[in-house]
C-alpha positions as CSV (number, residue, x, y, z in Angstrom):
1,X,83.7,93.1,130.4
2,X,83.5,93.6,126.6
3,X,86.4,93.0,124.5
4,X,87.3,94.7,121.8
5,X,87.6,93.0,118.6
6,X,89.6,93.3,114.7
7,X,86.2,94.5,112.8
8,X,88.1,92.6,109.9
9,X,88.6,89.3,111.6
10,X,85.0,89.7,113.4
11,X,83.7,89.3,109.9
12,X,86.3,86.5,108.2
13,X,83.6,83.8,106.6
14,X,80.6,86.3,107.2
15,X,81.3,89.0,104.1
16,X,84.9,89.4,104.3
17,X,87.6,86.6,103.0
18,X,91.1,85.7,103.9
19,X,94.0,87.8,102.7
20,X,96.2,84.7,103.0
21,X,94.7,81.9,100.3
22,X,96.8,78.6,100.5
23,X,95.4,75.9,97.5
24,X,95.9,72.2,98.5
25,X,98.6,72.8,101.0
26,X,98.6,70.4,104.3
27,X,102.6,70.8,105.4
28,X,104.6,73.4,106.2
29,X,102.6,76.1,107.9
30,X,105.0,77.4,110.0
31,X,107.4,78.4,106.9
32,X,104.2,79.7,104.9
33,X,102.9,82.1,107.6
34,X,106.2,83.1,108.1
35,X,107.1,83.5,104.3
36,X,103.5,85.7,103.6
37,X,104.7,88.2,107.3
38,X,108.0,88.9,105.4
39,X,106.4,89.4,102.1
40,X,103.7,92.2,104.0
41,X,106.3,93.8,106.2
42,X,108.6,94.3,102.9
43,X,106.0,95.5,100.8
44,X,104.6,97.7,103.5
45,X,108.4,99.5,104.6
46,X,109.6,99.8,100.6
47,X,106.3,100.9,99.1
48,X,105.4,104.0,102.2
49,X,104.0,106.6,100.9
50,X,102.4,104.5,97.5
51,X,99.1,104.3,99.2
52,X,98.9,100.7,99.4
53,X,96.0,99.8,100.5
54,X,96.9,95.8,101.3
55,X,99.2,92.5,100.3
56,X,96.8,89.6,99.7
57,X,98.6,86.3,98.8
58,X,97.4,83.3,96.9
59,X,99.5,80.2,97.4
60,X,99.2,76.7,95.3
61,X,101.5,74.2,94.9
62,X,103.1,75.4,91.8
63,X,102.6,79.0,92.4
64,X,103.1,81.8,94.6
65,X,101.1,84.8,94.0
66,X,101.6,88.4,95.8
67,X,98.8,90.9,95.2
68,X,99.2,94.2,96.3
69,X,96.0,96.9,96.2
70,X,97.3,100.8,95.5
71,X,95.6,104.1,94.5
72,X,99.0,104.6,92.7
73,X,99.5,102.1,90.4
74,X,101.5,104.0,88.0
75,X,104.5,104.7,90.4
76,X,104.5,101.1,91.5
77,X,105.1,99.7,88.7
78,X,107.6,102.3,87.3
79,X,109.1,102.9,84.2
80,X,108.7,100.1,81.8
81,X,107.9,97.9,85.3
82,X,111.6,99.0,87.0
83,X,109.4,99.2,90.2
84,X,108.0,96.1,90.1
85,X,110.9,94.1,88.4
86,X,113.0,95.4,91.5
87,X,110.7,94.6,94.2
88,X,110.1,91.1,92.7
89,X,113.4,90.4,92.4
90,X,114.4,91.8,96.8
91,X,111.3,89.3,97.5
92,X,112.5,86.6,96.3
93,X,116.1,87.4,97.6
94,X,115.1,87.6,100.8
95,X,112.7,84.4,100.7
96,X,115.6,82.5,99.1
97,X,117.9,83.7,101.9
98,X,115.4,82.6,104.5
99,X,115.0,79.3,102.4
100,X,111.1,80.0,102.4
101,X,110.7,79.5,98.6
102,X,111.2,76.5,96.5
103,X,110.8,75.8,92.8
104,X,107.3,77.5,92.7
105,X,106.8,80.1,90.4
106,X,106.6,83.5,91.9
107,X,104.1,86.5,90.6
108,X,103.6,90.3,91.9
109,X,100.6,92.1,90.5
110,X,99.7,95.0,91.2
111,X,95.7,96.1,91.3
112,X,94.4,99.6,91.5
113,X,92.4,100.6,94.1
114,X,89.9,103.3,91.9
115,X,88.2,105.2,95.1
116,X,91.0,105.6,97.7
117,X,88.5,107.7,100.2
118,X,86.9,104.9,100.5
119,X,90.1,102.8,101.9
120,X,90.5,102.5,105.7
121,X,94.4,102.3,105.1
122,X,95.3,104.6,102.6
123,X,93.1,107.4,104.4
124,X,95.1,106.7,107.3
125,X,98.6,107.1,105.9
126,X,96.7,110.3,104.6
127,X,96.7,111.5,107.5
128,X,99.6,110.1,108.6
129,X,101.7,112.3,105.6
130,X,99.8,115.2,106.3
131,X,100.9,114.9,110.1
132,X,104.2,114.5,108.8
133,X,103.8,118.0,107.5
134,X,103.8,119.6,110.6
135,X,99.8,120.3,109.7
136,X,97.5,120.9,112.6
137,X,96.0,117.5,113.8
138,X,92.7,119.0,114.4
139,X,92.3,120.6,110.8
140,X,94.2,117.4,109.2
141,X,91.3,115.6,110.9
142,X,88.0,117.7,109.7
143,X,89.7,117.8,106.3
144,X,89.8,114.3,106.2
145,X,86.7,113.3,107.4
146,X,85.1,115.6,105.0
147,X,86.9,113.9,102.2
148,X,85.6,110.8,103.1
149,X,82.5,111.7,103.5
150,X,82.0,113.5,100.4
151,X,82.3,109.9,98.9
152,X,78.7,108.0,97.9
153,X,79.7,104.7,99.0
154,X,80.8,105.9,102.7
155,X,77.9,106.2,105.0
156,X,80.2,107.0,107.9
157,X,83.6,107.6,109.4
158,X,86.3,107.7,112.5
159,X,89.8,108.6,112.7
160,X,91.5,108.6,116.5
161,X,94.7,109.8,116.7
162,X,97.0,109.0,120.0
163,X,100.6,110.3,121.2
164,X,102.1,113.5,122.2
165,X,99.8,115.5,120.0
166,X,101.0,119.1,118.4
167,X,104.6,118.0,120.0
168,X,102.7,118.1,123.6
169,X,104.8,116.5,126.5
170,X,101.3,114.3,127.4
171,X,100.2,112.0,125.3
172,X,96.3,111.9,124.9
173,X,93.9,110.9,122.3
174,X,91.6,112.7,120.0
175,X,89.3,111.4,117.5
176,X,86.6,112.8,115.0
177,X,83.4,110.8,113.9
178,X,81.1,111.1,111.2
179,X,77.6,108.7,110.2
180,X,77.3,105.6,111.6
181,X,80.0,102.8,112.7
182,X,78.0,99.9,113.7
183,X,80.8,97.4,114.6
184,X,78.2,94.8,116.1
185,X,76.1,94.1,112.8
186,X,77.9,91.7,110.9
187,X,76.7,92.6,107.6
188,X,78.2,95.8,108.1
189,X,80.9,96.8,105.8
190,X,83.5,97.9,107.8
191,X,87.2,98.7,107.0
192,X,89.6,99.4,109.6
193,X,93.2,100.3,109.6
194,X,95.4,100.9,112.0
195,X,98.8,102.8,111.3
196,X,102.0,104.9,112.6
197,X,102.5,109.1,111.7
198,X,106.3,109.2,112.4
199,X,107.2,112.7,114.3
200,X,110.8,113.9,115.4
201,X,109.4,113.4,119.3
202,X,107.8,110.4,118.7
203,X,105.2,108.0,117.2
204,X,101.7,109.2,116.3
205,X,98.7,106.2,116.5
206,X,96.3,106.2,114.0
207,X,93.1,104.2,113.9
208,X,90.0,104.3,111.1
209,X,86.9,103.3,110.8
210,X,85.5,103.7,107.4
211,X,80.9,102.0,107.2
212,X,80.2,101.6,103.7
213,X,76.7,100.2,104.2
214,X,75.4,96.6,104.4
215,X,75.7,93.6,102.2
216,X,73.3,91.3,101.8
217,X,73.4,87.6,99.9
218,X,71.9,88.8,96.5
């Protein structure tokens, strides 16, 4: 039997890197990995509905550095950097409380993402706002797939959607697909995202697939 596989991890060391980066660190892995899932689920649960496309995090011994990749950069940051001076300082509370962070110095920047169609993750939450809506799945999917497409660097495109579609009492699954996915090639460019629509009757799956072409070792 096949098994399906992360098209992200499938390619860690091949074209894609590591979104964790520890720097001459040999001890304490349990309290890092646990430090950088805090850091993630935070950012992801404050920031919903930024467009953030993803949390990288660059670790040294004197520093601890959290990235995080949005199409909005501007209401991230706030007013005179109120955003960002707010969500630095709940980090660090909540790392302190956990007694994850020592005397290291501790850094959030913030990086734009400058075509978001061409995100995996922010297309899905997307869709997942537009769900919110109350808009018809069905159209919310065409439109969105056409959007996507209409981008030069995507050469192709799927979004599934799964749970009690339209407020049905079955849950099923739809998806729409556009150009090519080839998730067996690793040189394919892949981005995948998987993420949550949240309905008054329940929980709305959403999965995408966004091929934007091959790289090759120049």
């Amino acid at each position: 039997m096949s098994h399906t596989v992360h098209p992200y991890s499938h390619r860690l060391g091949i074209i894609r890197d590591w979104k964790s980066r520890w720097f001459g660190i040999n001890q304490n892995y349990r309290d890092f990995l646990k430090g950088d899932m805090i850091i993630r689920n935070h950012v992801e649960k404050k920031l919903r509905g930024y467009y953030i496309d993803g949390v990288e995090i660059e670790r040294s011994a004197k520093t601890l550095r959290v990235i995080i990749k949005t199409s909005r950069p501007g209401m991230v940051i706030g007013r005179s950097g109120e955003g960002v001076i707010k969500l630095k300082t709940n980090l660090l509370k909540i790392l302190k409380k956990e007694n994850l962070i020592s005397k290291e110095e501790f850094r959030v920047d913030i990086e734009e993402i400058r075509s978001p169609e061409s995100s995996a993750h922010i297309v899905s939450q997307m869709v997942a706002e537009a769900l919110e809506k109350r808009m018809p799945f069905r159209r919310v999917l065409k439109q969105t797939v056409e959007k996507v497409m209409a981008n030069r660097d995507v050469k192709g495109v799927r979004i599934a959607l799964a749970g009690r579609l339209g407020g049905a009492e079955m849950a099923r699954r739809e998806e729409l697909k556009r150009g090519r996915i080839p998730l067996q090639t690793f040189r394919a460019d892949i981005d995948f995202s998987r993420y949550e629509a949240h309905m008054t009757y329940g929980q709305i799956g959403i999965k995408t697939w966004i091929y934007k072409g091959e790289v090759f070792k120049k």
